[in-house]
C-alpha positions as CSV (number, residue, x, y, z in Angstrom):
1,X,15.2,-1.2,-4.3
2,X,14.9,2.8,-4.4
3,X,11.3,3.3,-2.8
4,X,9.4,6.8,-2.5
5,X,5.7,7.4,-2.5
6,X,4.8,9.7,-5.2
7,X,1.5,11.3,-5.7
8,X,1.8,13.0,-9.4
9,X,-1.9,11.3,-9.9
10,X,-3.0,13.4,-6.9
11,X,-3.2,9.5,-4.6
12,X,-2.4,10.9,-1.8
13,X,-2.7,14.2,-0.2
14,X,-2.7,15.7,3.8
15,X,-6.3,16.2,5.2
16,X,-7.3,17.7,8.7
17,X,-9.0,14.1,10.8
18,X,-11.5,16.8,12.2
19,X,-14.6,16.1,10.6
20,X,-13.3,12.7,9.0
21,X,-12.8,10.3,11.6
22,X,-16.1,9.4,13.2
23,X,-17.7,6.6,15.7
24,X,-18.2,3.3,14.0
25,X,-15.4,3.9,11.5
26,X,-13.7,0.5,10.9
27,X,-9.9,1.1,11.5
28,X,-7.0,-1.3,10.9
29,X,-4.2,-1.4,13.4
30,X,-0.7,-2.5,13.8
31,X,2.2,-2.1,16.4
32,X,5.3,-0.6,15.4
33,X,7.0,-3.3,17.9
34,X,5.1,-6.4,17.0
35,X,4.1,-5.4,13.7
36,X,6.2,-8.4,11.9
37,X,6.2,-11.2,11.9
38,X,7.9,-13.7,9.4
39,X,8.6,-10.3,7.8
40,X,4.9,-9.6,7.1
41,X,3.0,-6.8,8.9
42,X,0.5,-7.9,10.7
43,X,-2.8,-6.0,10.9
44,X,-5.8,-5.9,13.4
45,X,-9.5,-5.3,12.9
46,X,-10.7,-2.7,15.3
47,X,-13.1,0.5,15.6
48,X,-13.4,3.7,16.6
49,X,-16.0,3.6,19.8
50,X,-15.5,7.4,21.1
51,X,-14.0,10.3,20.2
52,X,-13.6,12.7,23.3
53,X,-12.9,15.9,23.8
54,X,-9.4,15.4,26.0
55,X,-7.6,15.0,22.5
56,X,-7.8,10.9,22.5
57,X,-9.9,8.2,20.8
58,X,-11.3,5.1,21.8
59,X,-11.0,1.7,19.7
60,X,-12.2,-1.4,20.1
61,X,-9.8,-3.9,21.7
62,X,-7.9,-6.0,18.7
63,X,-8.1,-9.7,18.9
64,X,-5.9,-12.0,16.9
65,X,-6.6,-15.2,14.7
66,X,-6.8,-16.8,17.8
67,X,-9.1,-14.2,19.8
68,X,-6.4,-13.2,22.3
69,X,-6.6,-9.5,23.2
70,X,-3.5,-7.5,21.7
71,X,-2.0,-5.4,24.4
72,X,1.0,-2.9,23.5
73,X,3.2,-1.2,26.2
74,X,2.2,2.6,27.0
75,X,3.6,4.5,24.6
76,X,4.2,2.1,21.6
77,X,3.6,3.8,18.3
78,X,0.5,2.7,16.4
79,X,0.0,2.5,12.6
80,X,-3.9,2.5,11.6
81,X,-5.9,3.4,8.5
82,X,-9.6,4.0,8.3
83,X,-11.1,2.3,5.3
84,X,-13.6,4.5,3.7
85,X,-15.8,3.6,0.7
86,X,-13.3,5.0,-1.9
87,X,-10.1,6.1,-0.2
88,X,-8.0,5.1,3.0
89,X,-6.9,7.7,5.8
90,X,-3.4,6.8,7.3
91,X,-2.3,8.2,10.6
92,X,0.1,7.1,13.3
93,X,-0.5,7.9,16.9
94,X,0.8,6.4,20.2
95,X,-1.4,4.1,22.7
96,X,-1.6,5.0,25.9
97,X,-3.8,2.4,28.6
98,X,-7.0,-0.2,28.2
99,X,-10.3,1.1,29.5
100,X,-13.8,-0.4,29.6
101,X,-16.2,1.9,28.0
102,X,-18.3,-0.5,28.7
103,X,-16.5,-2.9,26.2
104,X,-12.9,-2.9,26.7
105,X,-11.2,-0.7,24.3
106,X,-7.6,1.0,23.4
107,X,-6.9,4.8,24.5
108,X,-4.8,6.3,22.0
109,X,-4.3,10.0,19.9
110,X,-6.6,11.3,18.2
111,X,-4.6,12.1,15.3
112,X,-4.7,15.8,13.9
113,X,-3.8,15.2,10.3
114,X,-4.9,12.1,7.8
115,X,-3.0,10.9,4.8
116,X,-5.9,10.0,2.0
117,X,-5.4,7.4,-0.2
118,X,-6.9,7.5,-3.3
119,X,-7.9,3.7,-4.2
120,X,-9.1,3.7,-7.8
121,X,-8.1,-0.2,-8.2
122,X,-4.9,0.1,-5.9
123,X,-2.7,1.7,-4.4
124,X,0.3,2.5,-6.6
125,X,3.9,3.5,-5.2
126,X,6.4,4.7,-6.9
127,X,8.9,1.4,-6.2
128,X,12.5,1.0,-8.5
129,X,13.5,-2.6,-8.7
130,X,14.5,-4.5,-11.5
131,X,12.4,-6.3,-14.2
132,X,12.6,-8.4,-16.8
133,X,10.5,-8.0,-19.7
134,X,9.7,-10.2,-22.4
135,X,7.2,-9.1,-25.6
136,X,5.0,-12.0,-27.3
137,X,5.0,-11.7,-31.1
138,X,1.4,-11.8,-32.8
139,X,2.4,-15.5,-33.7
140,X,2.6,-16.3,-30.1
141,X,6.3,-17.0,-30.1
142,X,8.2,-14.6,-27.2
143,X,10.9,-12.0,-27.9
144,X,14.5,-12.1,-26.1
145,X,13.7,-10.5,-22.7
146,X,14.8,-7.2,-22.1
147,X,16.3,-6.0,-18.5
148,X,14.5,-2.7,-17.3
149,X,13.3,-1.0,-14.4
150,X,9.9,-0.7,-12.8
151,X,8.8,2.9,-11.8
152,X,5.2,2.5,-9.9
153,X,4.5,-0.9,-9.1
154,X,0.5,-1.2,-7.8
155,X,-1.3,-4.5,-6.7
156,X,-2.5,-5.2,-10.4
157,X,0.3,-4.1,-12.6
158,X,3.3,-1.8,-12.6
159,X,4.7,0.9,-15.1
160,X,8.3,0.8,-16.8
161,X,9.9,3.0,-19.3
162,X,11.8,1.3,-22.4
163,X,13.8,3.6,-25.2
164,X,11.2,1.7,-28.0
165,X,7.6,1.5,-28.4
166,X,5.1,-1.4,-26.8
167,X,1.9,-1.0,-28.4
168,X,-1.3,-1.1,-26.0
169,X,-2.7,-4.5,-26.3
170,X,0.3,-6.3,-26.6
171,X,0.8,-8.8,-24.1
172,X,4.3,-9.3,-22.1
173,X,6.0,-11.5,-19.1
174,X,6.9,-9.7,-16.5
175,X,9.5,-11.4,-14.0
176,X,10.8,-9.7,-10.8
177,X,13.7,-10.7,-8.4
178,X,12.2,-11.7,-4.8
179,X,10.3,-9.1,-3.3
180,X,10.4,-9.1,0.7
181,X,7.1,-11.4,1.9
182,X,6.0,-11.6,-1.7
183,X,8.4,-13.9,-4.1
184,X,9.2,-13.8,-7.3
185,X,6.6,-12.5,-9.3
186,X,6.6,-14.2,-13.0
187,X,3.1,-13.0,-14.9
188,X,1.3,-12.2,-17.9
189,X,0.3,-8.9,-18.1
190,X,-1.0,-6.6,-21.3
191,X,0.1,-2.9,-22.1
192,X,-2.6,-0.7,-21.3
193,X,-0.3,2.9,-21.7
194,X,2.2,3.8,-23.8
195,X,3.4,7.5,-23.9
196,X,6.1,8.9,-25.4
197,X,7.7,11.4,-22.4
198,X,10.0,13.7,-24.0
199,X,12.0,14.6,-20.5
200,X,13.3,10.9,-20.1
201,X,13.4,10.6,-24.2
202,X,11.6,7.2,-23.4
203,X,8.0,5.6,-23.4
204,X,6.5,5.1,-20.2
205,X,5.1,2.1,-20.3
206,X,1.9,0.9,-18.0
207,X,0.9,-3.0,-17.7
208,X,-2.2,-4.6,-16.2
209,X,-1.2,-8.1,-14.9
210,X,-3.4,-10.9,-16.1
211,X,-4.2,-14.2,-14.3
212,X,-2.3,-13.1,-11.6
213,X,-2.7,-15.1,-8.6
214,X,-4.9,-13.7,-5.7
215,X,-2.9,-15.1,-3.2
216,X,0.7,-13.5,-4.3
217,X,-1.7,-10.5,-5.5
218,X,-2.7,-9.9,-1.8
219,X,1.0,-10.3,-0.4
220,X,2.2,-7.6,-2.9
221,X,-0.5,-5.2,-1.7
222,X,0.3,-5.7,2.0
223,X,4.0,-5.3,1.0
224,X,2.9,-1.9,-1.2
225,X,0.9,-0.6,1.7
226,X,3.9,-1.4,4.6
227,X,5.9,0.7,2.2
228,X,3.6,3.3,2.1
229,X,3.3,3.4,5.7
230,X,6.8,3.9,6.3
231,X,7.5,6.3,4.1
232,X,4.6,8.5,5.1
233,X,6.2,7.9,8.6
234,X,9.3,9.8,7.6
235,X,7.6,12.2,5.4
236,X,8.6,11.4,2.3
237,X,5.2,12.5,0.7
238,X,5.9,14.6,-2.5
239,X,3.5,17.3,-2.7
């Protein structure tokens, strides 16, 4: 699969943390070194507690399922987001030591910049991979399926172009090869966007999924967000 992060609907864009992170902010963690397991990333509720003025910030000591403190080695790399009411700030920094403030608590960066996330419904990356699309007639028999690729894939449908026409409404089954901690995905989904784009000479197609289960649903948005992460790690952010 050919993954970038693309931000042509203005999703995600560079902001200065000043003035955006504050105390009480509730920020989700994960460690570079420990962050898989079973190939899944695995996140940690936290906080920010203090901001200070030495160019570091205090939060909240993480606790697993089973309430066990996680402690990184100085200097690991640290993935976090702050969830805001309509967006998500990404930033990585580095952890440094434990200290009780009074409550014990991580110090790490303060991070300088924040990668926003717009979240209208999800987030949507721009993800190649192969698909397999099949049309239902207005009879309710299906049409031969047709092998295409995906363009954006989000949490609750994906886009596609195809050289003919899928009328918005229509409903379809889309099938996907496995997809890292997620499966297969096999799911109904209706057109909601069909636009001719004359640089490609095809119709971009965009798909809502319907019935999709919540549990897969979830994975594919962890899996979407990991991507995300990664590439913003290496700066692959088109502007």
């Amino acid at each position: 699969m050919i993954m970038k992060i693309d931000n042509l609907s203005g999703m995600l864009n560079k902001v200065a943390a000043k003035g955006v992170i504050k105390i009480g902010q509730r920020v989700e963690v994960n460690i570079d070194t420990l962050a898989h397991k079973n190939d899944e990333v695995v996140n940690y509720a936290s906080r920010i507690e203090d901001i200070r003025d030495n160019g570091t910030i205090c939060l909240a000591l993480p606790v697993d399922e089973k309430l066990r403190p996680i402690i990184p080695l100085t200097g690991s790399p640290i993935n976090a987001r702050i969830i805001a009411p309509n967006c998500v700030y990404n930033f990585r920094t580095v952890y440094h030591r434990i200290e009780n403030i009074p409550l014990p608590a991580w110090i790490v960066d303060a991070p300088e910049t924040l990668v926003r996330t717009q979240e209208r419904e999800f987030v949507r990356v721009a993800l190649k991979m192969p698909i397999e699309v099949t049309i239902e007639n207005s009879d309710g028999s299906m049409q031969r399926p047709i092998h295409l690729q995906s363009s954006d894939v989000s949490g609750g449908g994906l886009g596609f172009f195809s050289n003919d026409m899928i009328a918005e409404g229509k409903r379809v089954i889309i099938k996907t090869n496995v997809i890292p901690s997620v499966g297969r995905i096999s799911t109904f989904a209706e057109v909601k966007r069909c636009q001719y784009v004359e640089k490609q000479g095809k119709y971009l197609i965009g798909v809502q999924f319907v019935d999709f289960s919540p549990q897969i649903q979830n994975k594919l948005v962890k899996y979407l967000f990991t991507q995300q992460r990664i590439m913003i790690n290496k700066g692959v952010i088109i502007k």
